[in-house]
N, C-alpha and C positions, 0 to 999 in steps of 0.2 A: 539484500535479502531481508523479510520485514515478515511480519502480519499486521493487515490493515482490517478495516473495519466498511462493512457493504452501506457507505453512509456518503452524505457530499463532502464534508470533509478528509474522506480517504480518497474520494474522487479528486476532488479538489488538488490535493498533495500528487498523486501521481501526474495529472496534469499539470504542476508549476515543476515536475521533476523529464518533463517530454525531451528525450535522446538520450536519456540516460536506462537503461536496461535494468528494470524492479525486478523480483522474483517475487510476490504475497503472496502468504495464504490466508484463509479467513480467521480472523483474531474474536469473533462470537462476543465483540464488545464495542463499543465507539469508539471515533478515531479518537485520540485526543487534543483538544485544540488551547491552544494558549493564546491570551489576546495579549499584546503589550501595549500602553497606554504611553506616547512621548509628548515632552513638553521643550520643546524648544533644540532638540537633539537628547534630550536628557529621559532617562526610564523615571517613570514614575509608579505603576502600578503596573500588577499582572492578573487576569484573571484563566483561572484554570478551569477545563469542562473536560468529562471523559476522564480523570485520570485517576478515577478511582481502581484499590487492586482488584483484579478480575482474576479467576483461573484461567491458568498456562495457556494458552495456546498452541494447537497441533502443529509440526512440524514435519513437511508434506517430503516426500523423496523428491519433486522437483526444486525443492527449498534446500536438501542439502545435497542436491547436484548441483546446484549455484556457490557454494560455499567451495566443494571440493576443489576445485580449477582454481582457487584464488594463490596466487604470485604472494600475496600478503593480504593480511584480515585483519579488519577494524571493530572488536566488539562495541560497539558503542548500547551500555545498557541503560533501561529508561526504568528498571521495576516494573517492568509489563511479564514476567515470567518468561520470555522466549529464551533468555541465558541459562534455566533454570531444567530445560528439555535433554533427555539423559543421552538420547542418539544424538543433538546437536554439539554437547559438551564433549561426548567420546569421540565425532570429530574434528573439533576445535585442538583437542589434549593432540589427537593423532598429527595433526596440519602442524600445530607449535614446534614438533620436531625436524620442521623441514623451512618451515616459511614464518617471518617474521610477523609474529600476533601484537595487536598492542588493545590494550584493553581497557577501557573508558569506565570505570563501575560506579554503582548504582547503590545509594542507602539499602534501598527496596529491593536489590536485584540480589542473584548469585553471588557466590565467591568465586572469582578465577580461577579456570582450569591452571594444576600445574602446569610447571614448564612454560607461560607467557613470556615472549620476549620484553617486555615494558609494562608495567599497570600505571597508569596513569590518574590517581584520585588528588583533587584540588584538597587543599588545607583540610577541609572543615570534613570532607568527607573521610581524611584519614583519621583525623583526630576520635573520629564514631566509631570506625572499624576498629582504632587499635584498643580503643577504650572499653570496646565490647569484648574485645582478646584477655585482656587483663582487669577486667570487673574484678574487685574486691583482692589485688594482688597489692603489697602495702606497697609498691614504689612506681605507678603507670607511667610512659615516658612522657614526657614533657617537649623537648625540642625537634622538632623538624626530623633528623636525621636516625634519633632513639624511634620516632613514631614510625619512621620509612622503613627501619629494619624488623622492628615489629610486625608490619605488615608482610616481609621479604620472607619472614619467617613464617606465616601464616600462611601467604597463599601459595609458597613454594615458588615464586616465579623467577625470573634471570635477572630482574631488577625492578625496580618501585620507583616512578620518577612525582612527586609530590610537587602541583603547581601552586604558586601562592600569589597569583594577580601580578601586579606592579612589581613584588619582591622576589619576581623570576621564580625557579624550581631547584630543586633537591633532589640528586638521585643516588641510590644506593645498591650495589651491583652483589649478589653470590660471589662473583669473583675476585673482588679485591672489599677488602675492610674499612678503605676510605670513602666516605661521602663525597661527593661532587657540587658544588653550589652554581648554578650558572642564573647571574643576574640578568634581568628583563631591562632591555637599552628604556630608556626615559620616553614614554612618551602621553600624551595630553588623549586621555579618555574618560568618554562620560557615559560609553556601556559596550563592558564586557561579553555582549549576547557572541557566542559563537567563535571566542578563543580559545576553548578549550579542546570544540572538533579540529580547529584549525590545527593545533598541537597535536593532534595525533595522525593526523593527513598529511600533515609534513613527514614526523615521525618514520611513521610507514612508508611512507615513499623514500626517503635516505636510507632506510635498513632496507629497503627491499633493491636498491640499486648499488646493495655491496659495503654499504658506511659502518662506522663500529656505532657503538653502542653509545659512548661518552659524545662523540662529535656531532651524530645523531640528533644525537638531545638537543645539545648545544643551539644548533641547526635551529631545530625545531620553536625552542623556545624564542631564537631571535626573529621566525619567520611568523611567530602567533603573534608578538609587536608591532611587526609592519604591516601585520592583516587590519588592530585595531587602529593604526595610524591614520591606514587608509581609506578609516573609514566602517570596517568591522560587516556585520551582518548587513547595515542601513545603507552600503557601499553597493551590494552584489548587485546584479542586473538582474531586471524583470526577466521570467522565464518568457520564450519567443514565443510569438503566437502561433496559436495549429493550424497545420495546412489544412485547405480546403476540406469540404467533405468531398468525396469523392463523389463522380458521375452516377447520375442514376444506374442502379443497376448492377454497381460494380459491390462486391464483397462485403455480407451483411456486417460480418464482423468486423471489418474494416469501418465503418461507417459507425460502430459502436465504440470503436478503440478512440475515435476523432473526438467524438461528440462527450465521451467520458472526460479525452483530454482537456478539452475546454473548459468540462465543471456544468456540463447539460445533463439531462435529463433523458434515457434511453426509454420507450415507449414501444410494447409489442403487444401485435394480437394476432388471432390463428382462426385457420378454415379454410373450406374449400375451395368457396369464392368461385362456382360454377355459377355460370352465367351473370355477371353483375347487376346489379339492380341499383334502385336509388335507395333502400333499405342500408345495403353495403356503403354506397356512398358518403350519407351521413355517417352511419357508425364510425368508416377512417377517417371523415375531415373532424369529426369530433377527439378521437384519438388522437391523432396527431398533434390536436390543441394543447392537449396536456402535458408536451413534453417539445425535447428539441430533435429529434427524431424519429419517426415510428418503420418498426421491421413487420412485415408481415410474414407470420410460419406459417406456410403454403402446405395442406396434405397434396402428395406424389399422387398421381395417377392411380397408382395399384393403390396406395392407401384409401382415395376415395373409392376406391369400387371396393373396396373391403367396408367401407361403411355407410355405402348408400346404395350399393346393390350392383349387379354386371352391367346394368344402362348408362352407370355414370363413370366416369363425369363425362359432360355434355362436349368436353371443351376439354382439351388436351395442358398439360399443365406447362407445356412451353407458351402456348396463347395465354394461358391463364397471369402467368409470370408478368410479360408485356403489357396486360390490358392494365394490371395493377399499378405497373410502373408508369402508364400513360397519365396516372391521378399525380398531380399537384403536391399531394397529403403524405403521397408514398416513395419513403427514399430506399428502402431496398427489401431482395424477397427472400424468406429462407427457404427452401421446399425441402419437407420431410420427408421419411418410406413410414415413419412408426405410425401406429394408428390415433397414437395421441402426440401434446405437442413436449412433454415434458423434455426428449433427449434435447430438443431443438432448445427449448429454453434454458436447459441447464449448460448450452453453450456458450450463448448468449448475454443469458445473466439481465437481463432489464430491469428498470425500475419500477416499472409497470406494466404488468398485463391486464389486458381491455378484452370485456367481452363483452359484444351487445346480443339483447335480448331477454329472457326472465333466469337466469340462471342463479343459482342458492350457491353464494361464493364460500359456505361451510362443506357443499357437499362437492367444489370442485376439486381434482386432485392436484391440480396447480397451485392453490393454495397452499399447501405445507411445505411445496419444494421454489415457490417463491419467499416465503416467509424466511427460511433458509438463511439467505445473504440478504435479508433486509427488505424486499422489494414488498409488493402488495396488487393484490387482483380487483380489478376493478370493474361492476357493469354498469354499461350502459344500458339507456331506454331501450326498451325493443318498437320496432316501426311494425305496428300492424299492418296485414293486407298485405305485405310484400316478401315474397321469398322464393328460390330458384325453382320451387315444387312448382307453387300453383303459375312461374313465369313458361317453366315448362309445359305443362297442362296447354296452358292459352296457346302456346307457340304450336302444338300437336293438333290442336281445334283449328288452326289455320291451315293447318297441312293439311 
């Protein structure tokens, strides 16, 4: 469970994340992207984009009906404020008393809800928090173990396991007054990218299958070792490629879900599309240019005769469906009842809506509810001389 951002890099992320079940809601800011620069196996540079602090992010009820169900919970905070959400935290506090929490924390982020089964801050991130505890007190702790109980005593939790790279972790429990040392096995690394999720993904998975707390760790720490041995984040496999798009025709959304997955570009436009013309024509092979696939929001039957009069449409909106799906341009149709298209788009979600013709994209109402999650309205040229009116007209002149 996340907040992403209506951007390709948010796109992108859930796409290298496909079979695994996200819950986002909108985070009203960019994704954040990190580049990592290697030379030889070796990090050398990072550049950071997006990860400026932004206000919190909403926290939607299907964001925490995805949290409620969990067996165990991995807060992993980034300082993006979503730790910091008061309904998310009063269920976090509530789940801690039943199911094992472990909690990743953040310079930038919250402070952990009481009662956490484990906090897990590396060296340098406790050494901040405890220091920030004991500002101007004449004796701040110094060693590993004074720093972990500092912090035990702060955020109230069941234990503080403190990692420190190569020199394994330190943990310190409420229930016993001994410290714990458990050394990190020896092994040849040149980047740590992603042993720290790794420790807490163990973690969680041995406390949630019945393990104590001490042996846990243990666990954990010797399994974040073998992760870097093997290789670490630069080991993992490429995320699999996405199935096909689906058959013409088959489920607009479905064809959207595909196409995001890959890191494509979702393309829609809307109307009645009584009678096609070569008008029509261009406008969707133009549309469709612009992206990796275009949806067209089809007005219902009863919708166009509420907006072109009891004559129309010409053409029933199952024909209508078909003839569109006959274009090359056209991979699937939505057909609405409302008289405009906004419900259909805000289901949708596109990256771009296309309209052709002379349209003022200030005074369309799609505008502010595409703007929304990022997307942008688009027109196209309008094709003089050609439109279902005057194709009707001519067609009546022959009759």
């Amino acid at each position: 469970m996340t907040a992403l951002g209506s951007d390709d890099p948010g796109r992108r992320l859930l796409g290298e994340l496909a079979g695994i079940t996200v819950v986002a809601g909108h985070s009203g800011a960019p994704t954040p992207v990190k580049t990592r620069l290697r030379s030889d196996g070796h990090p050398v540079a990072r550049f950071d984009e997006g990860c400026q602090v932004r206000p919190a992010p909403d926290v939607t009820p299907d964001m925490l009906e995805a949290v409620e169900g969990s067996g165990a919970l991995i807060v992993a905070d980034y300082g993006r404020g979503l730790t910091s959400h008061p309904a998310l935290r009063a269920m976090i506090a509530r789940l801690a008393r039943s199911v094992p929490v472990i909690w990743d924390p953040h310079p930038a982020g919250a402070d952990p809800v009481p009662g956490i089964a484990v906090v897990t801050p590396n060296l340098s991130e406790a050494r901040a928090a405890a220091a920030a505890v004991t500002a101007g007190s004449p004796g701040p702790p110094h060693g590993v173990p004074e720093i972990a109980e500092t912090l035990l005593r702060r955020w109230k939790s069941n234990a503080v396991l403190v990692t420190q790279g190569g020199h394994g972790a330190t943990l310190v429990r409420a229930s016993s007054p001994t410290p714990v040392h458990f050394p990190a096995p020896p092994t040849a690394v040149s980047d740590a990218c992603g042993a720290g999720d790794r420790l807490a993904g163990s973690l969680a998975a041995h406390l949630m299958a019945g393990g104590v707390v001490e042996e846990s760790c243990r666990r954990a720490v010797r399994e974040a070792a073998e992760f870097l041995a093997a290789g670490g984040v630069a080991a993992l496999p490429p995320a699999p490629p996405p199935p096909p798009l689906p058959r013409k025709g088959a489920d607009a959304l479905a064809v959207v879900r595909r196409v995001r997955a890959a890191g494509g570009t979702v393309v829609a436009t809307g109307g009645c599309f009584d009678l096609l013309h070569a008008g029509h024509a261009r406008t969707l092979a133009t549309a469709r240019r612009l992206g990796d696939c275009l949806i067209v929001c089809l007005n219902s039957d009863a919708s166009a005769r509420r907006i072109k009069g009891a004559s129309r449409p010409i053409i029933g909106q199952q024909d209508r469906t078909e003839l569109l799906l006959s274009l090359e341009c056209v991979d699937a149709v939505l057909v609405f009842d409302e008289d405009t298209p906004e419900t259909a788009l805000d289901l949708l979600r596109p990256d771009l809506w296309v309209k052709g013709g002379d349209y003022d994209l200030t005074q369309l109402p799609e505008t502010a509810l595409m703007e929304s999650w990022g997307g942008r309205c688009l027109v196209l040229p309008y094709h003089p001389a050609r439109s279902t009116t005057q194709l009707a007209a001519a067609l009546a002149r022959v009759g």
